[in-house]
N, C-alpha and C positions, 0 to 999 in steps of 0.2 A: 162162233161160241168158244170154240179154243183160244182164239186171239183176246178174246176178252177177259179169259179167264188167267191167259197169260200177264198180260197186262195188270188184270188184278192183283200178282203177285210180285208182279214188279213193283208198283206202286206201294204194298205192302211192306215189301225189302225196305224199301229208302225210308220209308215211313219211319220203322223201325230205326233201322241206323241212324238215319238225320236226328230224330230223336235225341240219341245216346252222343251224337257227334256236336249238338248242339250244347248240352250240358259241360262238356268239356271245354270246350271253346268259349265256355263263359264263364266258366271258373281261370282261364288260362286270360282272358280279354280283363278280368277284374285285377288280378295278379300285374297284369300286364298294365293297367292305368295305375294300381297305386306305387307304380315303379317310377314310373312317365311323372306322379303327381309329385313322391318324393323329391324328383331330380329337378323338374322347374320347382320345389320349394327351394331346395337349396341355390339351384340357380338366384333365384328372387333375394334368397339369403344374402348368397356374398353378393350380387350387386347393391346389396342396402348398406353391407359390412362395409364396402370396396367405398361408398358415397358418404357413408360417414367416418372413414378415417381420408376421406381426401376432404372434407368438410374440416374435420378437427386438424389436418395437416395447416390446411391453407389460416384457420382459426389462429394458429399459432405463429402459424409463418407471421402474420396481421401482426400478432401481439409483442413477435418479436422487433417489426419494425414500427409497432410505435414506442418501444421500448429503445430502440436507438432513436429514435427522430425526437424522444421525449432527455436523452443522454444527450445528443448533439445541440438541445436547447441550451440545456443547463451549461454546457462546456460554453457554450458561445455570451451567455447571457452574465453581464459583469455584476448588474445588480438584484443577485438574490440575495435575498437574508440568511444567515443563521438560525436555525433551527424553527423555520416558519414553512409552511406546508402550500403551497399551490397548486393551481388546480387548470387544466391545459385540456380545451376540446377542438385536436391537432384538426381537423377537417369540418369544423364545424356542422357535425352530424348528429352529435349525442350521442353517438357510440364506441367514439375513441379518445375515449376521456383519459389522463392521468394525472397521477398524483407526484410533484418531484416536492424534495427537500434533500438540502445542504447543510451539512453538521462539520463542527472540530473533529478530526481525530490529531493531537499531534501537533506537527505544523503543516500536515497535510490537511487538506478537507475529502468530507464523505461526498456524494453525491447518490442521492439513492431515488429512483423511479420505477412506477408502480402503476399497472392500467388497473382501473376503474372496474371489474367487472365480476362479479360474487364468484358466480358461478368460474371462473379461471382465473382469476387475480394471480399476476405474475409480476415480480420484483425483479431489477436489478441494481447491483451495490458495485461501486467503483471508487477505489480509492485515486482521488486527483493531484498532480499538481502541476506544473508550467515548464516551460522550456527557458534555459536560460536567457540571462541575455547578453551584453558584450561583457561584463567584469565576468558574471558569471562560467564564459567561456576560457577565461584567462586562467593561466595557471597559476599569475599571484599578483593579487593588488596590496600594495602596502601604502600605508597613508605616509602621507610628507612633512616630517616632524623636523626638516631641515637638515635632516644627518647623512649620508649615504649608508646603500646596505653594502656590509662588508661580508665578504663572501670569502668563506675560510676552505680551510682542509678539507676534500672528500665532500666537497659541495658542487650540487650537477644540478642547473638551471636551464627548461626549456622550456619554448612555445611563449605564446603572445603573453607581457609583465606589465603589470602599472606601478609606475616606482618612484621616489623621489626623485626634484630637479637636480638633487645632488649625484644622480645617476646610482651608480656601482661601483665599490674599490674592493681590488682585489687585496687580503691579506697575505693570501699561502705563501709559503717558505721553498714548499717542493714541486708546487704548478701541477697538482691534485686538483686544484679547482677548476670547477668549467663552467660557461655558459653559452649554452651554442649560439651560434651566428645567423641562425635561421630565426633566433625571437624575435616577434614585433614587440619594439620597448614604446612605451607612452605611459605620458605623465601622470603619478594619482595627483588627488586633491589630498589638502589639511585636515579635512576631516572623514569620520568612517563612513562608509555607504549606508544611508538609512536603512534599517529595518521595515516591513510594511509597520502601521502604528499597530494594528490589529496583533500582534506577535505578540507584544505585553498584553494585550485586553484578556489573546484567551491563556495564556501565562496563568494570568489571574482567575482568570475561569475556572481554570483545574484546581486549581488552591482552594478554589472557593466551593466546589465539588469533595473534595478530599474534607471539609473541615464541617460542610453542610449536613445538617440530618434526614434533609428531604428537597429534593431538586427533579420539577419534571423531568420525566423520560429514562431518570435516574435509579435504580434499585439498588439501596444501600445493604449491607450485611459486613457480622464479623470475620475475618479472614482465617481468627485462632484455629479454627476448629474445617475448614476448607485442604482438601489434599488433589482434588481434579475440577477441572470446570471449563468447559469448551461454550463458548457463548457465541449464536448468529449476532450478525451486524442487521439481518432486520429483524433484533428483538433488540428492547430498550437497555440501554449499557448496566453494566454491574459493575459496585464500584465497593471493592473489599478494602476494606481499613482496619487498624490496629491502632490504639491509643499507644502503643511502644515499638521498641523495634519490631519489626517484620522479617523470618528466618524460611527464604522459599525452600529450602533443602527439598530436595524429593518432592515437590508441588509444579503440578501442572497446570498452566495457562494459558487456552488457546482462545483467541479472537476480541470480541466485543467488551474487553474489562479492563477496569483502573486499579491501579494499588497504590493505597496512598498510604503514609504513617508520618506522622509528625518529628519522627526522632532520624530513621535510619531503616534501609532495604537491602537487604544480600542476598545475592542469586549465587547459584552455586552452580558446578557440573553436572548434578541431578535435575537443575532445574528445566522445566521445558515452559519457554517463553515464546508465543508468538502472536506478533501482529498487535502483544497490550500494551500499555499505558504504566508507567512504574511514576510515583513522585513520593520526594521527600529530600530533607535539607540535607541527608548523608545518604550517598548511593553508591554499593561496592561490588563488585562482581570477581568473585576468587577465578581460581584456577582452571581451566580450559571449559570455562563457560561457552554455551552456543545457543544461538538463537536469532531472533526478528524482535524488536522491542523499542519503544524511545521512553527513553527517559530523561525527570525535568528533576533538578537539582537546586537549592539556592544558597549551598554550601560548598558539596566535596564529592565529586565522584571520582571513585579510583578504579582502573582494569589492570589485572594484574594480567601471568603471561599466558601464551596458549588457548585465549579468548577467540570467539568468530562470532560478529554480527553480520548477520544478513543484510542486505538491500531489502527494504527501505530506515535504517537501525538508523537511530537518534541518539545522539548524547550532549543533552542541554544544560549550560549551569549556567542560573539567571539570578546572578550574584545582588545580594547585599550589602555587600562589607567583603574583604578578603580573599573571595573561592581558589580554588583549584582542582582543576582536573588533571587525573595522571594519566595517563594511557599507555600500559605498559607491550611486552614486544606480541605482542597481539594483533589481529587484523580487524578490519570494519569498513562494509561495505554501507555507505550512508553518508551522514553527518555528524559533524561536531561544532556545536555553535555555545559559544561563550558572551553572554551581555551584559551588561550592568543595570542592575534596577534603578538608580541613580548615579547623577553626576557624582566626580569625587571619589569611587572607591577601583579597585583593581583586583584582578583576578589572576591568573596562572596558568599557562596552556602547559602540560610538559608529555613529550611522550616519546618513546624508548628508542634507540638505536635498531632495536628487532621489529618494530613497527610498519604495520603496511596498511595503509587509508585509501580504500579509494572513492571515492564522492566530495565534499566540499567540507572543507574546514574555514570556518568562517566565525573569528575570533576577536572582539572588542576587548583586549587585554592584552597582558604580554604572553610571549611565544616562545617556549624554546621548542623547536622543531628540530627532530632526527629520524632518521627510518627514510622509508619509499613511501612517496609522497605521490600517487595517481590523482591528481583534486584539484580542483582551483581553492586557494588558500587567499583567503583574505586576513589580515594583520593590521593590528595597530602598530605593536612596536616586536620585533623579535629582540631574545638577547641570549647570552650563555653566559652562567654563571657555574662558578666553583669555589673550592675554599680560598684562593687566592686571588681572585679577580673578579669582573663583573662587566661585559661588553653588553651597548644596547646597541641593536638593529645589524644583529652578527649571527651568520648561519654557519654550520657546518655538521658534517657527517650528515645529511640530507640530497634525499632526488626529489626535486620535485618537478612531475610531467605532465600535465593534462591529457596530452596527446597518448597515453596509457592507460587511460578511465574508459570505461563502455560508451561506445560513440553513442550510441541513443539512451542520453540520460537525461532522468525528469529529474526537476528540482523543488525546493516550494517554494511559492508562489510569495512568501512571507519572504525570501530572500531578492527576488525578482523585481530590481527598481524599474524595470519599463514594461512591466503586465502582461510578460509575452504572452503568447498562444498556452493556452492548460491542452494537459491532455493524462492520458488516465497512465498509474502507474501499474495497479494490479486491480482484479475482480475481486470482491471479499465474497464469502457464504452465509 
């Protein structure tokens, strides 16, 4: 009887307790699952986070290379159009579609490629143009008009020359001149190194842009009233005009835009030019101008001193009648190409004793050349004149070295009589 009534109280203890111990333990076990629940959420989270940014990496990584394999087309592919749009399904899946097209800028061309697909649609924009070819590598071709080049005072000739069969005669008085013994000499021809034909077509293009009211792809507007303007290369070009002259003073212009005016353009030391398009029959650039810019002339372009154009900088005068360009003691990294719009007329190379070029001068006219000359120069006829005389196919006070120009230079392809290899100069935005 005792034993069971001990018993009863023991059973009654735990009863109790378990009770009260159970309550807590369930509150503590509930506690304890939405910790557990929490932590495989988040768990579950970043591996979903983790699979969708390795999803959109690899998405991209994709879109990047069909965006090269869609560039390395277009660079290999000799006949694309002009401003015609194609359309490339690189793996034949229908999901690696793009879209290329090739535009003017310049005498460069655009190349611009673009995948296919709404939801990530990504571009790329590259400015192109070609590797030289043998004139091009030379540091001077002069055509062979039957005269010898005379080679005056403080004239320093080197590296591989294409020259008249008349060779070279030396003038100097005091053994100033040189030409080292290391140049490979070979003969030029009678006449100048073609042009691609295509250099006058879009010559004309821009002319015909500048003077049009309405031209696909084209958004015209007045310039008067314009003080800033940064334009993408993949939005469609802007092309500011003026019926008079055009005064950039203080006007900024970066990227995808033309300036045209019928009379006359001056860019100043305020001005901020890059990467546009300038044309007009008078084009002047004062005093310690700088900048990225080509510009097309069919008159007069003159740089006065303390000027810097960057690589890829253009200075074109595609004469009429008369032109000349001054290039004063100023530098330029680019080109300078002088041509005639017809048989019969002549133009004016002249440029400064303080002068420093390095890229390709390349001149269907006459030439007086002085300064440091880093370029391959191509020449109809060089002379030096003064009030008292008048020599043709006569250099002096001139270096000219190729082997001093940036080894890896691209050139255009408009200059490039054997089609070398293109390859890209710079990335545009």
């Amino acid at each position: 009887m005792v034993e069971a009534k001990r018993e009863l109280k023991v059973r009654k203890f735990y009863f109790k307790n378990c009770k009260r111990l159970s309550a807590g333990i369930l509150m503590s076990v509930i506690a304890l699952s939405l910790v557990v629940a929490i932590i495989l959420s988040c768990l579950i989270l970043l591996a979903y986070s983790r699979r969708i940014m390795l999803l959109t990496d690899q998405m991209q990584k994709d879109d990047q290379l069909n965006l090269n394999s869609g560039l390395s087309y277009a660079l290999a592919e000799t006949n694309l159009r002009y401003n015609e749009k194609i359309f490339i399904d690189l793996f034949d899946s229908g999901r690696d579609s793009i879209e290329i097209e090739k535009k003017y800028w310049g005498i460069f061309d655009i190349l611009q490629v673009r995948t296919l697909k709404k939801e990530r649609s990504k571009v790329l924009t590259a400015l192109v143009g070609s590797l030289p070819d043998s004139i091009g590598k030379s540091s001077l071709y002069l055509v062979d008009m039957n005269m010898p080049l005379s080679v005056a005072n403080k004239a320093y000739l080197s590296g591989p020359m294409f020259l008249p069969k008349a060779g070279i005669k030396r003038v100097s008085s005091n053994g100033e001149s040189d030409i080292s013994t290391v140049a490979s000499i070979f003969q030029s021809r009678s006449d100048f190194p073609k042009l691609d034909p295509s250099f006058t077509d879009r010559l004309r293009f821009y002319d015909q842009v500048g003077k049009s009211n309405q031209i696909d792809n084209f958004n015209m507007g007045s310039i008067d009233s314009l003080l800033e303007e940064n334009r993408s290369f993949q939005e469609s070009t802007l092309v500011w005009r003026s019926n008079s002259s055009i005064n950039l003073q203080g006007k900024k212009l970066i990227g995808n835009i033309i300036i045209y005016s019928p009379k006359e353009i001056t860019f100043y030391e305020s001005t901020v030019a890059d990467n546009i398009i300038a044309i007009a029959p008078k084009i002047t650039f004062k005093e310690n101008f700088s900048g990225k810019i080509q510009v097309f002339s069919t008159d007069t372009i003159i740089v006065e001193s303390g000027c810097q154009f960057n690589y890829p900088s253009v200075l074109s005068l595609f004469y009429s009648h008369n032109g000349f360009l001054s290039f004063g003691p100023s530098r330029l990294k680019g080109f300078i190409i002088t041509t005639p719009q017809k048989d019969k007329t002549t133009a004016k190379l002249v440029t400064d004793l303080g002068a420093e070029i390095e890229g390709v001068v390349c001149a269907n006219s006459l030439v007086q050349l002085e300064g440091i000359i880093k370029a391959n120069v191509i020449a109809a006829k060089f002379l030096k004149s003064n009030p008292a005389a008048y020599y043709e196919n006569y250099i002096g006070n001139v270096e000219i070295d190729i082997s001093s120009r940036t080894g890896f230079f691209i050139t255009s392809s408009l200059l490039n009589t054997k089609k070398n290899k293109r390859s890209i100069i710079k990335w545009l935005n």
